[in-house]
N, C-alpha and C positions, 0 to 999 in steps of 0.2 A: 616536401611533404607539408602540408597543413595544419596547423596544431588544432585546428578546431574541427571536429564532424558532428552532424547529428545524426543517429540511427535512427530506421525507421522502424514500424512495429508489424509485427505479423502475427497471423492466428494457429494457434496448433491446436489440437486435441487436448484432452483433461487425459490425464496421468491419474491410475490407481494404488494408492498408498498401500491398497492391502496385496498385491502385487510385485512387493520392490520396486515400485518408483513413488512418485508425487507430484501431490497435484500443483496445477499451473495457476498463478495468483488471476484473477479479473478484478482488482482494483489497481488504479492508476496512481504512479507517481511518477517523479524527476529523480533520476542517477547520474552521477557525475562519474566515467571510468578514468582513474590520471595512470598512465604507465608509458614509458618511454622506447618500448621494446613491441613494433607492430603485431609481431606475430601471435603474443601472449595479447595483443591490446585488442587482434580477430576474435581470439575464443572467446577471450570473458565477455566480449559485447555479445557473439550470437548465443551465448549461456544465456545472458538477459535478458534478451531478444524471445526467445524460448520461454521463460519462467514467465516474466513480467509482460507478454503482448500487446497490455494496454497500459503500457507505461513510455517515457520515455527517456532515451541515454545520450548521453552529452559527453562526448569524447575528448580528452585533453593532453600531451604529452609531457605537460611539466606542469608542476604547483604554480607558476610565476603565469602560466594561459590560463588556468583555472580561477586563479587569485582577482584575473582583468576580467573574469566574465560578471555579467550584471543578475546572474541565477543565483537561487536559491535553489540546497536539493535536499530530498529526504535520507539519499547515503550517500558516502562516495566511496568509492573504492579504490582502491592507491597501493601501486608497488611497493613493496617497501625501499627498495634502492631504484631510485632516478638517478640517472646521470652520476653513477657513483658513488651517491649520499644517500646517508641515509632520512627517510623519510618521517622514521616516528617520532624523531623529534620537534617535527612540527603539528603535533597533532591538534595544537590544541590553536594554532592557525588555520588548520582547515576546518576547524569546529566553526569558522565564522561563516563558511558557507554549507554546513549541515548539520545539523544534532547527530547525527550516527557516523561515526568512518570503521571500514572493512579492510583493514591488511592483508595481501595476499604477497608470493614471492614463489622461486625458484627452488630455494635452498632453503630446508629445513629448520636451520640452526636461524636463520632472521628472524623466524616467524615465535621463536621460544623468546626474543625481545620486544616481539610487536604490543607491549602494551603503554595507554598511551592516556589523553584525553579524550574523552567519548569513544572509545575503540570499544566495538561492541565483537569481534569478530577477529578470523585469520582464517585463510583458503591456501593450501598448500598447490602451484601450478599443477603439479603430476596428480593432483586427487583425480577422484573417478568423477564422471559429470555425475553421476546419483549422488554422490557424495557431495557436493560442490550446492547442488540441487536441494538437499538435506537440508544446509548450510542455510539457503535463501528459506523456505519454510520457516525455520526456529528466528530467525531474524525479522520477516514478516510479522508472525505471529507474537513474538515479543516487544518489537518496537516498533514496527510502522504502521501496523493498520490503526486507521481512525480510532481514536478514543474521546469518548465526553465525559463531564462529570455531572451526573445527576442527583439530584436530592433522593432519598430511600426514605421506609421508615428506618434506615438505619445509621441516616444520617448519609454524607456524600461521598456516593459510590462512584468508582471508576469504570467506565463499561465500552467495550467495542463495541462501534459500530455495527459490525461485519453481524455480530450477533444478535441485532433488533432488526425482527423482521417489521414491525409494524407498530403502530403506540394509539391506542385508543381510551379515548373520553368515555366512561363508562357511568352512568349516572353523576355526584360530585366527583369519581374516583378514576384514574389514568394509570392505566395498564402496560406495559413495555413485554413484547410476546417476542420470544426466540425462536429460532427455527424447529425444534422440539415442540412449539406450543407451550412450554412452562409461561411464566410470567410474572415480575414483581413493580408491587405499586411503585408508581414516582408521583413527587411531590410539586415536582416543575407544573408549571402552566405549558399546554401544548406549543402555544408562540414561540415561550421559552425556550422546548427542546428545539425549536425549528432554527429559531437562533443560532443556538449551540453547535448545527451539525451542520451552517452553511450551506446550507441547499441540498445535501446528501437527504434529509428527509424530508417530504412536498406532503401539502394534502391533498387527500381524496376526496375530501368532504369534510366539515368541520366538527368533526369528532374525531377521525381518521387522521392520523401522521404514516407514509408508508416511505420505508429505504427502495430508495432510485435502484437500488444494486440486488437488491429481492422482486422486482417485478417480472414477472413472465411474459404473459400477453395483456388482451385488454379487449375485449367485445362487448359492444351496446355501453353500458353504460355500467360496467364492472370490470374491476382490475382483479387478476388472477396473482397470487403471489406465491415464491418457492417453496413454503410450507403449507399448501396446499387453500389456504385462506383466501377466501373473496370478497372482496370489499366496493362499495355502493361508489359511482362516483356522483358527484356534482355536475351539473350541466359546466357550471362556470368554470368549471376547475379542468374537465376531463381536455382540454387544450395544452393545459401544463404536465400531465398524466402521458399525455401521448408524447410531446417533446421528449422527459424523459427516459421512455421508452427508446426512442432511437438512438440518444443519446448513449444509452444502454447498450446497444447492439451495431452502433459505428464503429 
């Protein structure tokens, strides 16, 4: 057996929360699954697989193949007992290859000692996948999606990404609009935010900041975004606008 695999990513449908189930993330990260037991090492990759489609997992059978990889990852996930040890007490070694680690296990009673360094988490084997599923949502939404810090008038606020659909130059003043359409001043210069988010926000035109991850379509010379917003593009720009796009929907 191979101590290393990569999985690959597939697409499923959007899950409705108001339903009994949930929804399936469309932002991309690295996961690292470490467990030394194949069978449990199947589920938790195609749970992943499932939830995170445009992410990617990085399979490992011990801390010692995880430890040799040259990756960084946004979580890892780790049995609590490898090879008959226990696992939490190294937590705060596997922190060197993620800011987040997720305990999960067989037996009950481990998981009541799973706390650790950066341990944001514990997933009991027998949970229900809704429940498991639950799990990945509240962890998403608390620790991994994109976050910037931007100046406010209230001074510097921490803001997801996931929640700026769009950032416009409005006379001297610069606007950050949510998928709601609310919207609170920032004090950044547009370059700045542009900066800040790594290429996650591009312009449309130089007034215009829009998230790569809120764009719909794009006709003639306007981009369409998920909060129903239309925005002008630039001749020079609408080449960058359209890579995104794909980029978008690869």
């Amino acid at each position: 057996m191979t101590g290393f695999q990569k999985c690959s990513s597939t697409h499923v449908r959007i899950y409705d929360m108001k339903n009994d189930s949930v929804l399936i993330s469309r932002n991309r990260y690295r996961f690292a699954l470490i467990d030394d037991d194949f069978f449990y090492h199947a589920q938790m990759k195609e749970m992943l697989r499932e939830f995170f489609p445009e992410s990617e997992v990085d399979c490992f059978f011990s801390i010692d193949e995880l430890m040799g990889s040259e990756e960084q990852y946004a979580l890892l996930i780790v049995d609590v007992m490898l090879n008959d040890k226990n696992a939490i007490p190294l937590s705060r070694v596997l922190s060197e290859k993620a800011p987040f680690i997720m305990y999960y296990s067989a037996a009950r009673e481990n998981l009541r000692m799973a706390f650790g360094y950066n341990v944001i988490g514990f997933i009991l084997k027998t949970d229900s996948q809704s429940e498991i599923r639950r799990q990945f949502v509240r962890i998403e939404k608390q620790y991994l999606e994109d976050k910037i810090m931007l100046r406010t008038m209230s001074g510097l606020t921490e803001m997801k990404l996931s929640r700026i659909v769009y950032i416009e130059k409005e006379g001297r003043k610069i606007f950050a609009y949510a998928p709601d359409q609310s919207r609170i001043q920032i004090l950044d210069s547009l370059k700045e935010i542009q900066e800040k988010t790594k290429g996650k926000m591009i312009y449309a035109n130089r007034s215009v900041l829009i998230n790569t991850d809120h764009i719909r379509s794009i006709k003639d010379n306007y981009v369409f975004l998920a909060n129903g917003k239309t925005v002008d593009i630039s001749r020079r720009l609408k080449k960058a606008v359209e890579a995104a796009i794909v980029g978008r929907f690869q």
